[in-house]
Backbone bond lengths (Angstrom), bond angles and torsions (degrees), N, CA, C in turn:
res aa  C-N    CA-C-N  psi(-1)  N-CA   C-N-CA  omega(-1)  CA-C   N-CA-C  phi
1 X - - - 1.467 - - 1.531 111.09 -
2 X 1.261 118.81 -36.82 1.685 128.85 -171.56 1.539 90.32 -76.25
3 X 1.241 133.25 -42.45 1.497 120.65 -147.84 1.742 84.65 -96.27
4 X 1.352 128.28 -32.52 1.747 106.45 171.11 1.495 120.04 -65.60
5 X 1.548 100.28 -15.97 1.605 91.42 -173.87 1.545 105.07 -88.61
6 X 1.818 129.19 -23.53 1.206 138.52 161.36 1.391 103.58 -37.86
7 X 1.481 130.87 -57.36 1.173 120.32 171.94 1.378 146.86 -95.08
8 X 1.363 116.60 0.45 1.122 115.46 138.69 1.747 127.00 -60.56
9 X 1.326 120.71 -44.64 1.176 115.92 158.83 1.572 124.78 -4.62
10 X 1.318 105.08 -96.29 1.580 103.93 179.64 1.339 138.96 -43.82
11 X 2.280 96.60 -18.61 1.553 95.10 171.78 1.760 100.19 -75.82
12 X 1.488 114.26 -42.72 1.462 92.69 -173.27 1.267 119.62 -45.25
13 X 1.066 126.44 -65.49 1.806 150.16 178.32 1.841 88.38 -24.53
14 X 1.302 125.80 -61.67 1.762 121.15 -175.69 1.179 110.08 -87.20
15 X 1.513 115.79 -18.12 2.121 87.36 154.71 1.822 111.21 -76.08
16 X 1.284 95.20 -35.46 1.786 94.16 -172.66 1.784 112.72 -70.00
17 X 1.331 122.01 -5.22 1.432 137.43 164.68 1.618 106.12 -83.46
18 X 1.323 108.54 -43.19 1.426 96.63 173.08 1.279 117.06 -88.03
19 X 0.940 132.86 -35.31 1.576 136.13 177.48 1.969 99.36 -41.02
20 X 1.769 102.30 -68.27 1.608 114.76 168.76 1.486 122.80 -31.62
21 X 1.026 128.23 -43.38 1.299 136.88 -133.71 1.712 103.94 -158.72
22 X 1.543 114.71 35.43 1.524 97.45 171.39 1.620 143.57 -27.67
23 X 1.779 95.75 -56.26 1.478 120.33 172.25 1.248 109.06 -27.19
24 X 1.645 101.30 -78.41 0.725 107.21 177.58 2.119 140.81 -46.31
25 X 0.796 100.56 -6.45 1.869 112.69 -168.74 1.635 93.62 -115.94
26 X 1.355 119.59 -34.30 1.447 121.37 169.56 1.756 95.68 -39.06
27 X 1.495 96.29 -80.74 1.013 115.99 -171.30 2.022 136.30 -38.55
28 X 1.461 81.69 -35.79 1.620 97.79 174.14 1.482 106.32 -77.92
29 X 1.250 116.01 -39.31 1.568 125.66 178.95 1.463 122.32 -54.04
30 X 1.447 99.78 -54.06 2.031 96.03 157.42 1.110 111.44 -50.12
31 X 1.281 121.60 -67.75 1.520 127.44 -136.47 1.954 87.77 -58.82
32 X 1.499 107.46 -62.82 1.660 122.59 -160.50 2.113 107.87 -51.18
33 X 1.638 103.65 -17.36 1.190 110.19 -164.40 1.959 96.56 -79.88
34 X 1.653 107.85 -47.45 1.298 134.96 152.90 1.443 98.68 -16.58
35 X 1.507 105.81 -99.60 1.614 107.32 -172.38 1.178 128.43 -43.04
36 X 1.462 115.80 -34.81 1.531 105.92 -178.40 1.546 98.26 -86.30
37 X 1.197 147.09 -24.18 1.423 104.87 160.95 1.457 130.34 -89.83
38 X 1.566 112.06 34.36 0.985 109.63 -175.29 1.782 103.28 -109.52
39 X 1.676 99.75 -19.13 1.307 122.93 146.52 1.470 135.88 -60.10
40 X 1.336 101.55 -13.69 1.020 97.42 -173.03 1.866 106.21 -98.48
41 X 1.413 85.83 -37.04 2.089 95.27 -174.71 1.683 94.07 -84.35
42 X 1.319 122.84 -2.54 1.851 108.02 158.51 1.233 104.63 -84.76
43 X 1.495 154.42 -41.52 1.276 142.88 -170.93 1.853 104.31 -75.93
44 X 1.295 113.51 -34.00 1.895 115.41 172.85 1.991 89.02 -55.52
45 X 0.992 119.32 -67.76 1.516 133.74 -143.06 2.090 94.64 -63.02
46 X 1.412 102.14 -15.81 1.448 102.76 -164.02 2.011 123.27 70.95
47 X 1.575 98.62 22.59 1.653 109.32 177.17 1.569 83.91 -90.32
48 X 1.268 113.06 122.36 1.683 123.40 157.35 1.697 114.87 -89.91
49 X 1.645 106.05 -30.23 1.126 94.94 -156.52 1.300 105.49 -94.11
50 X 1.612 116.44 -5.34 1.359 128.13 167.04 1.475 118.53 -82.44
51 X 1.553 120.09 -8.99 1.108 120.54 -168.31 2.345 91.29 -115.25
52 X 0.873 111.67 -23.88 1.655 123.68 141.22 1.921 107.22 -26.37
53 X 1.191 101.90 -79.02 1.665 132.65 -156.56 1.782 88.90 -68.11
54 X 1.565 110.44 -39.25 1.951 93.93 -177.13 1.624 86.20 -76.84
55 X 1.037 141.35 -85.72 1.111 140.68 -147.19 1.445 120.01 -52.22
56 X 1.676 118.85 -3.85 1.259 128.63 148.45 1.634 123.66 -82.47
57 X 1.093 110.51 -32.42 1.894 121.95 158.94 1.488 93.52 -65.81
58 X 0.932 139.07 -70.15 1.721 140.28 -158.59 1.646 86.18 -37.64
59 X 1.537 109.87 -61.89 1.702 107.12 -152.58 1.751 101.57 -68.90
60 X 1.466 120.06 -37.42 1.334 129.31 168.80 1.500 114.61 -32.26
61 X 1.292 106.45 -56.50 1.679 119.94 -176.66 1.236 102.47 -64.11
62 X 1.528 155.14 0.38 0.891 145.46 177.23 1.322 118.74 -112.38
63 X 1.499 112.13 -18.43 1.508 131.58 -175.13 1.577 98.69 -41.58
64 X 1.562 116.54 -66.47 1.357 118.74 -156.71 1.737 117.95 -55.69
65 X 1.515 112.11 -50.03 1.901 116.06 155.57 0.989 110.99 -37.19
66 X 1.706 120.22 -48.22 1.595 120.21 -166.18 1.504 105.99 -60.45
67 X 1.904 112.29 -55.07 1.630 103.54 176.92 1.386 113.77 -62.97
68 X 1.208 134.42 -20.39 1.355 116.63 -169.20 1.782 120.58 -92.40
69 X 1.408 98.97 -17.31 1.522 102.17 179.31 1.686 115.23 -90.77
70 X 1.557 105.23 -23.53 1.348 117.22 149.76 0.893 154.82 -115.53
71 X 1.436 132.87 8.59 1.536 131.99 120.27 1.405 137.45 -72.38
72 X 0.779 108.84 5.36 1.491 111.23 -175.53 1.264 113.23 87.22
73 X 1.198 136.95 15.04 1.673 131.55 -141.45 1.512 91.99 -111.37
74 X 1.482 123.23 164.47 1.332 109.78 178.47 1.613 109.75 -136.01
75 X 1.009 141.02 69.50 1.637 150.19 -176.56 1.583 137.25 -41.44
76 X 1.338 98.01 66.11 2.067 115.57 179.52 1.850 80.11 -19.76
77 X 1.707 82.62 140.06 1.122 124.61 -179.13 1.767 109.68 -59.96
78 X 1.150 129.45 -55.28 1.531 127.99 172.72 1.423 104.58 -84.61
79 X 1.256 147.86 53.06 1.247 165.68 150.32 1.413 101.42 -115.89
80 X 1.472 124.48 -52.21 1.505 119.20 -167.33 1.832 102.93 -73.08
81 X 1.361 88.37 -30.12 2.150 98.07 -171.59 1.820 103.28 -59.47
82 X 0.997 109.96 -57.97 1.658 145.15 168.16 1.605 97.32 -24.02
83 X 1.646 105.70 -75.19 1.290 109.59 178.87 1.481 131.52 -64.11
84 X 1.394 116.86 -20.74 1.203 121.27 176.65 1.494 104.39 -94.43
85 X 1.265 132.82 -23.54 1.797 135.73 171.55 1.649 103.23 -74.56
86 X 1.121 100.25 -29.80 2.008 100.07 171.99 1.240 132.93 -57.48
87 X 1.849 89.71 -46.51 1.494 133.96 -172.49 2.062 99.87 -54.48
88 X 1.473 93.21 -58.82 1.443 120.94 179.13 1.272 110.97 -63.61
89 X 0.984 118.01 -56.74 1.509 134.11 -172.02 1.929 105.21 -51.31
90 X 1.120 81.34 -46.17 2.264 85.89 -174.84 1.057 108.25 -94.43
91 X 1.640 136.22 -28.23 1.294 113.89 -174.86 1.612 110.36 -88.34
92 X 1.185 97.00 -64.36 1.565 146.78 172.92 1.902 82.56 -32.25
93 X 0.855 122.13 -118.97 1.957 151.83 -165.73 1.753 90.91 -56.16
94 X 0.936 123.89 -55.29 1.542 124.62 -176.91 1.537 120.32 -71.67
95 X 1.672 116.94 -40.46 1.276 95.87 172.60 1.622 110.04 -123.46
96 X 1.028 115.41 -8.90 1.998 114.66 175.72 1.442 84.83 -97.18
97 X 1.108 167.64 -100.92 1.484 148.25 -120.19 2.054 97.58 -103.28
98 X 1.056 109.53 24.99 1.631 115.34 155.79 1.495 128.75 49.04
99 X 1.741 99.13 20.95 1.520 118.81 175.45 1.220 109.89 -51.39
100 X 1.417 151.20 -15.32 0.930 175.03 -118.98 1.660 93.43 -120.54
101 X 1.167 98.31 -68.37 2.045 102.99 -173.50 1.745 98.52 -104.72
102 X 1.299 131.39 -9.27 1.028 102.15 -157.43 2.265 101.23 -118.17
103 X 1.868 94.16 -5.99 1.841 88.90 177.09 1.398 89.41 -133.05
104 X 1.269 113.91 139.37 1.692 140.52 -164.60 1.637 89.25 -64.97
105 X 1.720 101.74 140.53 1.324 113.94 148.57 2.007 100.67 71.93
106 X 1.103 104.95 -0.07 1.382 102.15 -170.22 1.581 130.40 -57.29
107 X 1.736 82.36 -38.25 1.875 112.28 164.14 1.605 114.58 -64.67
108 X 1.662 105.42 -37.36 1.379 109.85 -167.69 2.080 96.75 -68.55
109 X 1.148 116.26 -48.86 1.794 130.84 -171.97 1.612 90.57 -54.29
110 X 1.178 125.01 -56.22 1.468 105.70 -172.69 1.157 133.48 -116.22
111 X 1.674 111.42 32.10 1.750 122.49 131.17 1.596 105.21 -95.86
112 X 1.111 127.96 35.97 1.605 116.20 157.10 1.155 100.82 -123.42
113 X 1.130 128.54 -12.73 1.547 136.75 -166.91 1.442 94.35 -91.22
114 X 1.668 116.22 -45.15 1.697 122.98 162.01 0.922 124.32 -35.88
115 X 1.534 128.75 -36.99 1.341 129.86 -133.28 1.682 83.42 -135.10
116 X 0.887 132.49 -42.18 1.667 122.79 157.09 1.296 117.15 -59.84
117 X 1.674 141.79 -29.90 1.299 135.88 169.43 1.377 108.09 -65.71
118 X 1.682 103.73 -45.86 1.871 96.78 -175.31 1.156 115.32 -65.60
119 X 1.086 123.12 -39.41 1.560 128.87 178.61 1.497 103.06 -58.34
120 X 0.928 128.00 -44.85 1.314 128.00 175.55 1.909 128.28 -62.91
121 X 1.495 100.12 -26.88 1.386 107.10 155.01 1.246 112.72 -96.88
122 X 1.161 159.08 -24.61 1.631 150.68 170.92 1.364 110.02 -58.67
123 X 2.117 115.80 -35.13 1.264 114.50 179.06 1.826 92.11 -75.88
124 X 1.203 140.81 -44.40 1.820 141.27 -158.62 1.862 85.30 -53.88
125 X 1.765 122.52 -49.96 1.376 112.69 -148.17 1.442 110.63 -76.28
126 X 1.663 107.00 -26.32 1.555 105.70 177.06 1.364 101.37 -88.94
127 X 1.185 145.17 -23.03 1.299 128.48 -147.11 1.517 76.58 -96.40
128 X 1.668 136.44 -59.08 1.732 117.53 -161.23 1.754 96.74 -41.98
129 X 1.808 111.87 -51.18 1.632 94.30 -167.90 1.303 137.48 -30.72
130 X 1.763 85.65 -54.97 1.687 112.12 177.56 1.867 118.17 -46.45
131 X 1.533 94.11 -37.74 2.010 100.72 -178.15 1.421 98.72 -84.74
132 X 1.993 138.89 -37.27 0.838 127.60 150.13 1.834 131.20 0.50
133 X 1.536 119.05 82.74 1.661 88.76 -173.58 1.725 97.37 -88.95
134 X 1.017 123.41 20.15 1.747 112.43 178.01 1.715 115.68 -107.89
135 X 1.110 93.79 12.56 1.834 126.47 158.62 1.105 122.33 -99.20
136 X 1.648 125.91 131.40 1.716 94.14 164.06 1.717 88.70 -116.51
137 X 1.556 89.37 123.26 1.544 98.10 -174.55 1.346 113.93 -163.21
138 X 1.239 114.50 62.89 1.772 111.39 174.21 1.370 150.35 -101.17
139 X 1.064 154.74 90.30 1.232 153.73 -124.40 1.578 109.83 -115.05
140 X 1.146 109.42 142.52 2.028 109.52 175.35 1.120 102.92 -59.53
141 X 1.411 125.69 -164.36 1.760 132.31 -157.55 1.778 78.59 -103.95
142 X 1.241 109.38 -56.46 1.577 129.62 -158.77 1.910 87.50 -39.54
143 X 1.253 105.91 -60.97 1.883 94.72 169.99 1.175 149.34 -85.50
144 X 1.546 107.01 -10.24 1.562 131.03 168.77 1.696 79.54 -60.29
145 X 1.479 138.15 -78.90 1.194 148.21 162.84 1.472 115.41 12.90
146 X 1.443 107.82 -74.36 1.238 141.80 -163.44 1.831 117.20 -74.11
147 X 1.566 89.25 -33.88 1.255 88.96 175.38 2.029 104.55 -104.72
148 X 0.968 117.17 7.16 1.293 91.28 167.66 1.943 104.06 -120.00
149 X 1.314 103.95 10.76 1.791 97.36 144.06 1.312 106.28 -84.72
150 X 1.127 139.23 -49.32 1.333 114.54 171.95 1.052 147.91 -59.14
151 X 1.954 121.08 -29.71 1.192 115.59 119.83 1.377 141.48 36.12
152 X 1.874 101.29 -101.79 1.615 131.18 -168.71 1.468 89.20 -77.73
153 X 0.926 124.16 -50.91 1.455 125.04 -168.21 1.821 121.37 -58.42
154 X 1.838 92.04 -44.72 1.745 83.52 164.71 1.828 107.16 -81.02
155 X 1.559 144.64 -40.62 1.466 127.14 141.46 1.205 96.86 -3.54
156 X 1.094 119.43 -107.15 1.724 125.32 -161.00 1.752 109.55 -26.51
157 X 1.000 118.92 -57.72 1.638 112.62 -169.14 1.228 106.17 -59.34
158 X 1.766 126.32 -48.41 1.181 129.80 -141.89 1.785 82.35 -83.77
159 X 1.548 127.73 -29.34 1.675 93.51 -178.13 1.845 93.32 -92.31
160 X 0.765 128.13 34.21 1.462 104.86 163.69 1.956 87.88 -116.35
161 X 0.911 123.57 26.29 1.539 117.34 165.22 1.525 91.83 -113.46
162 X 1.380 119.64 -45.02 1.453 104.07 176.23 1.251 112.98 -50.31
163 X 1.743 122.69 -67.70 1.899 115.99 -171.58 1.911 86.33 -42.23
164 X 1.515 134.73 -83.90 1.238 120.34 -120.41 1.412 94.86 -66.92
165 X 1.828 126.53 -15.25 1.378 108.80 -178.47 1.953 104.14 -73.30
166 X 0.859 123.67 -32.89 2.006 131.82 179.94 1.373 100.88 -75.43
167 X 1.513 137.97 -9.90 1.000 121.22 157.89 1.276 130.93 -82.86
168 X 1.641 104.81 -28.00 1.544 107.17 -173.90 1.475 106.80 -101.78
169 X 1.309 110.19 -33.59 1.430 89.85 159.70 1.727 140.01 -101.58
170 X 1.107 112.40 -4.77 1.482 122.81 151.47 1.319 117.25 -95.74
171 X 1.188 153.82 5.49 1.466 161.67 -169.97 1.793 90.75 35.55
172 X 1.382 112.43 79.29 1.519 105.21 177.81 1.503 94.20 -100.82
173 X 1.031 135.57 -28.93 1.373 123.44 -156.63 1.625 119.99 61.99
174 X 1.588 127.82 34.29 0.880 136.73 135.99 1.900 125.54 1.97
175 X 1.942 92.57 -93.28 1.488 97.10 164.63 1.353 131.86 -91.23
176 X 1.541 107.57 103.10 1.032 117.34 -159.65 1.730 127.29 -61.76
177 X 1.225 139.91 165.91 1.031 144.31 -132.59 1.143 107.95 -114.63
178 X 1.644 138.83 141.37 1.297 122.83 -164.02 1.513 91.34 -142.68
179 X 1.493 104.58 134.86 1.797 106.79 169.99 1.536 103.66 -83.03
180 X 1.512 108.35 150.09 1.457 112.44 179.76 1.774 98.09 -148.71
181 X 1.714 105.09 152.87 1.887 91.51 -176.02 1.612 76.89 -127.79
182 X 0.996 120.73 82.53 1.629 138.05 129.64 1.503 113.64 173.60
183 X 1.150 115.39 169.56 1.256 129.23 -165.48 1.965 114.15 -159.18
184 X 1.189 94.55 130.85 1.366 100.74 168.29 1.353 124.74 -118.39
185 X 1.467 124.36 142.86 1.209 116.99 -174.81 1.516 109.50 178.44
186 X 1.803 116.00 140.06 1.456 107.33 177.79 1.113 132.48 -89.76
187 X 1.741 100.82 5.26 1.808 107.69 162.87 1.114 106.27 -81.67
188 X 1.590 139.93 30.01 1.459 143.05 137.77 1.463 115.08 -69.81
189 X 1.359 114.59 -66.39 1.501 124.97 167.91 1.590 125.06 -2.96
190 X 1.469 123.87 88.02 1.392 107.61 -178.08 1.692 127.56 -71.65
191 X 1.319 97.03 -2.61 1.420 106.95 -152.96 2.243 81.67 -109.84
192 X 1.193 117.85 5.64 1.339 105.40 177.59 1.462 122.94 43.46
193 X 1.062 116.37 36.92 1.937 116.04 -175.54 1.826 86.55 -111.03
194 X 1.115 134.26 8.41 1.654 118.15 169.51 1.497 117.75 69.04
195 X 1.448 93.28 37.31 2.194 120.56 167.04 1.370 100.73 -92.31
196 X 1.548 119.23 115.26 1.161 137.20 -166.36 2.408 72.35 -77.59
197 X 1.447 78.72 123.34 1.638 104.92 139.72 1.413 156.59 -72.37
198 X 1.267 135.26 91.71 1.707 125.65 -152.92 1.512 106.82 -108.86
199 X 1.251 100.72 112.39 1.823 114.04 -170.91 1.849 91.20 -113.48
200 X 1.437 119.90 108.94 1.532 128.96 -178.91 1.502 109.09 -129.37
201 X 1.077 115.42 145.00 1.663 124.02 -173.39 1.403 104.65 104.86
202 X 1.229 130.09 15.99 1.695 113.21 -174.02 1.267 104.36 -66.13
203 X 1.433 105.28 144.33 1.599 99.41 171.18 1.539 97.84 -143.42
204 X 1.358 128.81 -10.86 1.099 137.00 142.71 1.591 167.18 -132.66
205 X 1.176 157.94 112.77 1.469 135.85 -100.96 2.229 83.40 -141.22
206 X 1.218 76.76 128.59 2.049 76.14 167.53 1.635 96.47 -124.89
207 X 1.871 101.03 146.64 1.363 105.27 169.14 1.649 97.20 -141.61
208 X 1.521 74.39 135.09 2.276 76.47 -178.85 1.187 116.87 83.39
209 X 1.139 131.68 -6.98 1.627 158.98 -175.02 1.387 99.66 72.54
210 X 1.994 110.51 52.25 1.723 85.88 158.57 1.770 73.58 -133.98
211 X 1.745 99.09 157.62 1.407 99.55 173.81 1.452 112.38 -102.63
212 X 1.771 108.31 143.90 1.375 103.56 -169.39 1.500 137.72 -89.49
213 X 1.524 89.77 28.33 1.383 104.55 178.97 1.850 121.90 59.84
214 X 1.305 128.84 4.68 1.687 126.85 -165.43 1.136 105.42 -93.30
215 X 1.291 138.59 -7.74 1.653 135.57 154.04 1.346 97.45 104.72
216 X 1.616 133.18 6.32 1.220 127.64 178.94 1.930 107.71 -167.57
217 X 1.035 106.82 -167.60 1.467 102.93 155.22 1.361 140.47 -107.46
218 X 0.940 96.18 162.70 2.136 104.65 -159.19 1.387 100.54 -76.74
219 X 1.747 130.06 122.50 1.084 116.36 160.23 1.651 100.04 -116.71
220 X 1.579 93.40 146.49 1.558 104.73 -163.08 1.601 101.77 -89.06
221 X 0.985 117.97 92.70 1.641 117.41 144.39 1.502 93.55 101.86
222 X 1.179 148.68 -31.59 1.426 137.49 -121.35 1.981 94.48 -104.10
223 X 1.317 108.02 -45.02 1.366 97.86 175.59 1.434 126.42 -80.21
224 X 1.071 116.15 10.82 1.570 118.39 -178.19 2.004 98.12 -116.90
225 X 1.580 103.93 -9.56 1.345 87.11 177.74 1.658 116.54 -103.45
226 X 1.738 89.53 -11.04 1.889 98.80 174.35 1.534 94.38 -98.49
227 X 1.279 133.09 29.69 1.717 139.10 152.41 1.166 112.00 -98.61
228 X 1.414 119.66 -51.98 1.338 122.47 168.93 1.492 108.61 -49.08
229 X 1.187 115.91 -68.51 1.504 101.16 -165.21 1.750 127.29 -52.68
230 X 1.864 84.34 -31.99 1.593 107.15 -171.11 1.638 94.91 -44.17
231 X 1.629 106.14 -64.93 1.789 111.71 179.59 1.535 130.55 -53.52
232 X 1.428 88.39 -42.99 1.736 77.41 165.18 1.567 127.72 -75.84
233 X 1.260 105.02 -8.84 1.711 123.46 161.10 1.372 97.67 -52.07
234 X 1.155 122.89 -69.85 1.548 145.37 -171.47 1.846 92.14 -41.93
235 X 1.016 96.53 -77.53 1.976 92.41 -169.92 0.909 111.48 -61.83
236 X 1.474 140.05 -32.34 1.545 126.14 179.52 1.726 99.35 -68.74
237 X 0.820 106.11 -59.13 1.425 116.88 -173.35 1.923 102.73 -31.58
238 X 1.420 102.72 -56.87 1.701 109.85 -177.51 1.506 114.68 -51.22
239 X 2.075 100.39 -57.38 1.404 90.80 173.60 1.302 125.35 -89.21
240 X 1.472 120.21 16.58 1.889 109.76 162.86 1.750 116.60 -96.46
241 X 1.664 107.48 5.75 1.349 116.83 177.94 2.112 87.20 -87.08
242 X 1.333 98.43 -53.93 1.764 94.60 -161.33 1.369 103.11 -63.56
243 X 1.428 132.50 -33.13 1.275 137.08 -151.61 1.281 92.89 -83.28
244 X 1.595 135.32 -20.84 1.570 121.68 -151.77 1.460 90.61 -98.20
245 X 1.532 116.23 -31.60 1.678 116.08 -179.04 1.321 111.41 -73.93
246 X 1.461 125.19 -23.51 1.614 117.99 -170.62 1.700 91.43 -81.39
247 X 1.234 136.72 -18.89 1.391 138.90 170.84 1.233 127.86 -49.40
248 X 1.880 86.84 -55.42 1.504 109.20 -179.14 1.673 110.21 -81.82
249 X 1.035 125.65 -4.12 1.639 121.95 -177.65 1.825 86.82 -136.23
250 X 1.081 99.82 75.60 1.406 84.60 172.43 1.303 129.99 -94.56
251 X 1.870 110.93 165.00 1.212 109.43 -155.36 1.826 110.53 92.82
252 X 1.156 123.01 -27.83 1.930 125.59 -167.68 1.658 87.76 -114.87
253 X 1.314 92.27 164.38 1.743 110.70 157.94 1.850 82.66 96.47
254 X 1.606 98.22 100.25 1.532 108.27 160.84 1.219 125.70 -85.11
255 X 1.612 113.54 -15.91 1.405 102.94 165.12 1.376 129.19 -76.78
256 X 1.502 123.07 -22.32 1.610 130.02 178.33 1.954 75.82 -68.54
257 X 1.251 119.43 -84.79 1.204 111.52 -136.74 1.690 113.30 -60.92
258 X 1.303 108.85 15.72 1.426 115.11 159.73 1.699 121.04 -82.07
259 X 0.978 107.26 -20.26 1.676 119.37 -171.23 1.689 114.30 -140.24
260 X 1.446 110.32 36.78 1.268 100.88 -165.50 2.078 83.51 -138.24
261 X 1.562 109.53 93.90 1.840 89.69 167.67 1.425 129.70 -66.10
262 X 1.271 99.77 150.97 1.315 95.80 172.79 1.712 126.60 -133.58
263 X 0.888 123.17 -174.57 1.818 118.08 -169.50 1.824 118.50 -71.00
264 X 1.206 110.46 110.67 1.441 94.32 -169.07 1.636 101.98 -57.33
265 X 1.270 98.21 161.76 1.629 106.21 -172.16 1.267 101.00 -105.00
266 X 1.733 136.89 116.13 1.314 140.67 -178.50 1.687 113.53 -78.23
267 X 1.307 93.11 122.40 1.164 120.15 152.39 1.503 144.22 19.30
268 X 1.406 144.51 11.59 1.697 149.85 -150.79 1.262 95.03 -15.11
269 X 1.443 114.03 114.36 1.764 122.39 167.56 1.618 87.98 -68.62
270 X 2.001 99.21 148.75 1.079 137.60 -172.81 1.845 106.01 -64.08
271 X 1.007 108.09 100.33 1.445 116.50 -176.57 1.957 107.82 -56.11
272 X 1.416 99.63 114.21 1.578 105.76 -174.05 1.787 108.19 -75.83
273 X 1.509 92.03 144.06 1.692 96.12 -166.25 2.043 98.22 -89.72
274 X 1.413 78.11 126.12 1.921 75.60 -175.70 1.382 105.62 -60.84
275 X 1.540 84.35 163.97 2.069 97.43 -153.64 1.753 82.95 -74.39
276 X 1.569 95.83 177.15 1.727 117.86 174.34 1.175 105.81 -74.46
277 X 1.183 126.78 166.36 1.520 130.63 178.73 1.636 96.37 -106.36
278 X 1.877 102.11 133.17 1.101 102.74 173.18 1.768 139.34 -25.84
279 X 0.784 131.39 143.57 1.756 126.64 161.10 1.515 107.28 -65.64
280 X 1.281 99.80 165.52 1.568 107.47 -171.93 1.923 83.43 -137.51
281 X 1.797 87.81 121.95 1.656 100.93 -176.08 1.671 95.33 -93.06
């Protein structure tokens, strides 16, 4: 009897998530219908490692129910949409259909979109403390602020240590590669005294004595990873300006409280009706 009601459990919990939160399940329902047949024509086609990548989005799309039915956490409705269009957006559109190299700026839209979500949970972890009264732990907006740009910002570094660690040791090509026709540098310098060198006009680069045809020279990784950060600079920066005012006027500001989780609030157990008073025989 205990182990049928163990499993009924979780169906209640995902009708009562969908019932809550339609939008949201609308939304997961396209996208998840998407992947699996996109899973399905990579295993016909013999792509494993593309049919790998759906079945890692498949488990992604579930992450957000997973935190909320077991932590306690509770996830505004265009926060959950956000995360599952992200989800889609990078694996899905960014690396199986190659948006990545093939629509401008595509990488740049979703590390700012990164760096505005993180910021947006670093401000949810200090700010629950701060409403916490079984803490004593409160901070002005100016640092609730402060600390969740910093936050997104260490996010941001630690995955650009992930790409440059998958680049150098898996040769993934992660951070991607940018042509440039000049270059500075003091391993030009013949005279070795550490006089930055300026070589401008490249328009062509040979290695091995074949030339590689890119109309300039190859710089490895470095401007697409001081872009990344530049943008996610950009979104933390946006949401630790909005997040510090929904602090300071609190209670207002519908855009923080669109992207900002917060603690589900438990339940008032069912107040028991005192028993009858005996009969008198």
């Amino acid at each position: 009897m205990k182990k049928r009601q163990k499993v009924r459990k979780p169906a209640r919990d995902l009708r009562a998530a969908i019932r809550r939160q339609p939008k949201v399940f609308a939304v997961y329902l396209v996208l998840r219908l998407i992947v699996l047949a996109t899973l399905v024509s990579s295993i016909l086609r013999g792509e494993y490692e593309n049919a790998f990548i759906c079945l890692l989005v498949l488990a992604l799309f579930v992450l957000p129910f997973f935190i909320q039915q077991n932590f306690g956490i509770e996830l505004p409705d265009t926060l959950q949409i956000i995360i599952l269009l992200f989800i889609f957006a990078s694996e899905i559109l960014g690396e199986l259909a190659c948006f990545f190299i093939t629509v401008p700026n595509w990488d740049s839209i979703l590390h700012t979109t990164t760096g505005f979500l993180c910021a947006a949970t670093g401000f949810a972890l200090i700010d629950i403390l701060n409403r916490n009264s079984k803490i004593k732990f409160e901070l002005s907006p100016i640092y609730v602020a402060l600390v969740a740009f910093c936050f997104s910002m260490t996010v941001g570094v630690l995955w650009e240590f992930f790409e440059f660690g998958m680049d150098r040791l898996f040769m993934m090509d992660m951070q991607k590669d940018t042509v440039v026709n000049s270059i500075t540098s003091v391993m030009l310098d013949p005279t070795n005294k550490n006089i930055p060198v300026t070589i401008s006009g490249i328009t062509a680069v040979t290695v091995n004595g074949q030339e590689l045809g890119l109309g300039g020279y190859l710089d490895i990784g470095l401007y697409d990873t001081m872009e990344d950060l530049f943008v996610n600079f950009i979104g933390a920066l946006v949401f630790s300006f909005i997040g510090y005012f929904y602090i300071k006027r609190r209670g207002e500001g519908k855009i923080a409280k669109a992207f900002i989780p917060t603690i589900t609030e438990p339940k008032p157990a069912p107040e028991e009706s005192p028993a009858p008073p005996p009969q008198e025989t």
